[in-house]
N, C-alpha and C positions, 0 to 999 in steps of 0.2 A: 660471518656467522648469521643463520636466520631469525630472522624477530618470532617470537613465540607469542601467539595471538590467541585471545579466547575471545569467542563471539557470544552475545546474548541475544534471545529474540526470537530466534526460530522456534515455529509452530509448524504440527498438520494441516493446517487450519492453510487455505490461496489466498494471499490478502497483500499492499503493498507491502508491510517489513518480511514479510517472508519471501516476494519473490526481488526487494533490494538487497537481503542475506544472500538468496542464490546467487544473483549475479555477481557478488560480489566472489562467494567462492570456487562458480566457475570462468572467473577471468582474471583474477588477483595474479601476480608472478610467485610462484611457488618453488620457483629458485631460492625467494627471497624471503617470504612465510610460512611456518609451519600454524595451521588453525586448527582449533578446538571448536568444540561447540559444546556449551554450558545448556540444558533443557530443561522442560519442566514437564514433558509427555514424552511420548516413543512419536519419532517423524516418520509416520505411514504415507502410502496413497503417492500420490503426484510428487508429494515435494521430497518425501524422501527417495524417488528414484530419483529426483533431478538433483540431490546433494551427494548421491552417489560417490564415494570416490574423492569426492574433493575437501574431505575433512582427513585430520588425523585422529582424533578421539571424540567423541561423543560423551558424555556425563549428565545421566538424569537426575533431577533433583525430584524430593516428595515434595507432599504438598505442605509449604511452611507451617499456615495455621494447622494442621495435624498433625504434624512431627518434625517441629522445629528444631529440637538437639541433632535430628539425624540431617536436617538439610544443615544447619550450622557446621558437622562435624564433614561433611562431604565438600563443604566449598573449602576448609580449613586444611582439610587433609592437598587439597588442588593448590593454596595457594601455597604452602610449602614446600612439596614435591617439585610442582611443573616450574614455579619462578617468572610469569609470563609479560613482556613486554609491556604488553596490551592488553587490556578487559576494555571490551566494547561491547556496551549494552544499549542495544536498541530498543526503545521503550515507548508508551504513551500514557505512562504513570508515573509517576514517583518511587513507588514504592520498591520495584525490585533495588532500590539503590542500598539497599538494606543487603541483599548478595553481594553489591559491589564493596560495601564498608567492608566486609568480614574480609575478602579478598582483599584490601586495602591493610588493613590490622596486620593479617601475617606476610604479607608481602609487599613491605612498603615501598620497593622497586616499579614497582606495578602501575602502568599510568593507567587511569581509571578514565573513560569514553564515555559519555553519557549523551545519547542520539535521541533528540525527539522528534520523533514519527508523527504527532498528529497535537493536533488544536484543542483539544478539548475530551472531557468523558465524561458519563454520569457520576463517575465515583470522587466526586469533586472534594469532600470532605479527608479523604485517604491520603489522597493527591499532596491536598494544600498543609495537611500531617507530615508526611513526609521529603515535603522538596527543601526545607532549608539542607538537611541531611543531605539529600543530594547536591545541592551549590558548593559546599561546605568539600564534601569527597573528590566534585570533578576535578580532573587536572585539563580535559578538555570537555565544551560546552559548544555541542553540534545540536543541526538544527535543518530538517529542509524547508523549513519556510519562518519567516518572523514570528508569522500566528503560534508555527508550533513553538518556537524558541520564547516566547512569550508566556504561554501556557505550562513549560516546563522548569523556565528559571526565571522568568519571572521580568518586568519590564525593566527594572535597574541592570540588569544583566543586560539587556538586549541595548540600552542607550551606555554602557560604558565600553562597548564593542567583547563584549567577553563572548558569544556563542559568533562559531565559525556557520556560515549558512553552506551547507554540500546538498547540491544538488538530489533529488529521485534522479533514476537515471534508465534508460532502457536502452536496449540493444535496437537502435532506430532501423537498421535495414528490413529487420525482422517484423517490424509492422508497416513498408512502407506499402502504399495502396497497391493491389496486382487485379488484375479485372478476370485471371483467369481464375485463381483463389475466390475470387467472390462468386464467382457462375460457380464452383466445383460445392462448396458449402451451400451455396442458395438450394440447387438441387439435389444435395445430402438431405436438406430441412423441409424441402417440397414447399418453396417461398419463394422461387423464384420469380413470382410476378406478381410479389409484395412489397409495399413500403415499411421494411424493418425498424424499429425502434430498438435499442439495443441498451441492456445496463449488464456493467461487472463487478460485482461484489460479496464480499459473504451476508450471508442471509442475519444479519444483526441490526437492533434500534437505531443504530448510527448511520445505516442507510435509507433507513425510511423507504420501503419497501411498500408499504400500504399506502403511504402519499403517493408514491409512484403506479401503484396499481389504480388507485381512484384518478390521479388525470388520465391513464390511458383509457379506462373505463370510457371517459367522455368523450374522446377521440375516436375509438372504436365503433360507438352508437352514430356516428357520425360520417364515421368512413371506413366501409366495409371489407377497405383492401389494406388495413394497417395489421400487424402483429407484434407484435412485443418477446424479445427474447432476453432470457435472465442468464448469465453466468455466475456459479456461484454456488456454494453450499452456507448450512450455519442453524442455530440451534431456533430460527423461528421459521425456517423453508415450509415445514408443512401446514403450521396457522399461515403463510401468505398464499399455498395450495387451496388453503379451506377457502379463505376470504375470494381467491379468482373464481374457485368453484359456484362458491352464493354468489359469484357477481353473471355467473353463467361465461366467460371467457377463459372455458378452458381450450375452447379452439384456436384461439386470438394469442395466449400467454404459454411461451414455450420454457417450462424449464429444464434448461442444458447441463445443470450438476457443475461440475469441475472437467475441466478441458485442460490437456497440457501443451495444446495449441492454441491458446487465447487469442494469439494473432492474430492467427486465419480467422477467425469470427467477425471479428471489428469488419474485417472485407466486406461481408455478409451485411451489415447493416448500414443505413442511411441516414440515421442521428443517433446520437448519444444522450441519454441522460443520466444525470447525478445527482439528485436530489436531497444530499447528505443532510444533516442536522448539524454534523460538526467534521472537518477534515484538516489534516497540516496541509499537505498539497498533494495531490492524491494523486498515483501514479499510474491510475488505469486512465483518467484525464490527459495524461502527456502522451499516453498508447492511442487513446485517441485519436485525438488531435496529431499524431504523426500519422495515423492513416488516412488522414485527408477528412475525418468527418467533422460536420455539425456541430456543435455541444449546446446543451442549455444543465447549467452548473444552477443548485442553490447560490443563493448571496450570502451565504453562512461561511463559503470554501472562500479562499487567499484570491482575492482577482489577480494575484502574479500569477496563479495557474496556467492564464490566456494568453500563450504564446504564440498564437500562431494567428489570435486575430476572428478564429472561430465558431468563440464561446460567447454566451451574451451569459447573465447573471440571473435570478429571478426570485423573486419573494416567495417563502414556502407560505405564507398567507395569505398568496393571489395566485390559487390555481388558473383563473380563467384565463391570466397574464399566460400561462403554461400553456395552455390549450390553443391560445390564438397564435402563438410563436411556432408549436408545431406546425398549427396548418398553414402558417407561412412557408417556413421549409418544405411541408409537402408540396404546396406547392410551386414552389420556386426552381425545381429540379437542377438543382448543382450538379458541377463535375470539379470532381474532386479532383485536388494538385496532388503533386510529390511533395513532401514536403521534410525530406531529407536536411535541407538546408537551413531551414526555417527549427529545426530541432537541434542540430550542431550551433550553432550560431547560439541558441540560447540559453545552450550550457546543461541541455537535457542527454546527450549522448554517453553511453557508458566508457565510451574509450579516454575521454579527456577526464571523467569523475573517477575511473577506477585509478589513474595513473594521482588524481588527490587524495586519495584514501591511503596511497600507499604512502605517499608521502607523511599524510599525518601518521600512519605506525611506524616508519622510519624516523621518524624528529620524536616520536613518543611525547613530550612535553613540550 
């Protein structure tokens, strides 16, 4: 009989838990899973074509703080009908654990998943409200990185072995370096005989977007053949439009929206930055770093990120440190490896992590 699975987590929104949801529900064995997905908006755009098909129900919830009987009465109503093996909530909060409790209450068959997706947030006071609630309901305590498993349950958790660490995972073929994808993208972008700088993220405080704009800023004045390309949407894009606009680098600063070929982009460019303020381990970092580039990572993100050997770290309060490492790279002019192997080997590939996922909703507890 198949494991009856309800997923949490999915947004419209391109971001790592959204496209670890995807992959997981276009490669999971569906022999073996029937999946749910539990929301909190309608999944437009990009990510709802790419989940196409590979769910069996979808369930929107409102928005708690304004109608709370009706989201209480909608998860109550799920956990007694459906009956589901599994509730996996992907999170980088506490707080949805409060959907997981209520699904716990009328379904106490129900083993309750609780995935922390990242390091840290602004809403710290929320957070540290709500996580006994959550230790208290997990029956399993995931984590892709210590940082995050730290931040979500807490350092007694993480030293008495209770959160299992699963890998980010990406479909490695799919970003590995190709020279023809990079010439076909260069001269899509009319950058072909540019030194790209390259970030992917949505446009939120957590990525420090305006730190990232002001060192390229000084790069640019600098050297005339550099450009900067953004992937990405999110609710601050057009205050960091204004901010390039005053900086006069709207020639220099490409922004490319949302692409459902992230991949082929990475080709496209010749270093990576991430300049985060907070991350668990960030999975556009491992897309990276399997396409053979560069990296210069805050010292804020997990140094296990750096598999590959290619990432150095950098204080967000020594830009000039930033500055000087770029024009090292620029001029150092690399060539980039395969680095297929160098990603299997370190436990980044989805084929070895989807086959541990399943595992965990087959064992359930």
């Amino acid at each position: 009989m198949k494991k009856k699975i309800l997923i949490f987590g999915m947004r419209h929104l391109v971001g790592g838990v959204e496209n670890y949801i995807i992959t997981i529900l276009q490669n999971i064995d569906r022999k073996k899973f029937d999946i749910d997905l539990l929301v909190k908006e309608d999944i437009t755009g990009i990510n709802g074509e790419k989940i196409k098909g590979y769910y069996n129900n979808i369930y929107k919830m409102p928005n708690i703080f304004k109608h709370p009987i009706k989201t209480f009465s909608i998860i109550k109503k799920l956990s007694l009908e459906n009956h589901y093996d599994v509730a996996h909530f992907n999170i980088c909060l506490s707080a949805p654990s409060v959907f997981a409790a209520i699904l716990k209450h009328y379904s106490k068959n129900t083993k309750i998943f609780i995935h922390s997706h990242n390091g840290s947030t602004v809403r710290k006071l929320r957070h540290y409200t709500f996580r006994p609630l959550l230790n208290k309901i997990a029956d399993k305590k995931i984590a892709c990185s210590e940082t995050a498993a730290i931040w979500m349950f807490g350092k007694k958790a993480v030293k008495n072995n209770e959160v299992i660490l699963c890998n980010n995972f990406i479909d490695t073929d799919k970003f590995l370096f190709n020279e023809k994808t990079r010439s076909s993208i260069r001269n899509e972008l009319n950058i072909a005989d540019k030194f790209v700088i390259g970030h992917v993220g949505r446009f939120a405080n957590q990525k420090n977007h305006k730190g990232l704009i002001e060192i390229f800023a000084k790069i640019a004045k600098q050297n005339n053949n550099v450009v900067l390309v953004l992937l990405g949407t999110g609710e601050l894009e057009e205050e960091i439009k204004k901010y390039v606009n005053n900086l006069e680098l709207n020639d220099k600063v490409l922004f490319l929206g949302l692409k459902p070929n992230t991949n082929e982009y990475y080709q496209a460019m010749d270093l990576f930055l991430l300049p985060s303020f907070f991350e668990g381990l960030p999975i556009v970092g491992i897309e990276a770093q399997a396409s053979g580039l560069k990296c210069l990572f805050a010292d804020t993100i997990d140094r296990k990120s750096d598999i590959s050997g290619n990432v150095k770290f950098l204080s967000l309060d020594n830009k000039k440190l930033w500055e000087t490492e770029i024009h090292n790279i620029i001029k150092s002019n690399y060539k980039r490896q395969n680095m297929k192997k160098v990603i299997v080997d370190a436990g980044y590939d989805m084929r070895s992590e989807i086959k541990k996922i399943e595992a965990l909703y087959q064992k359930g507890d």
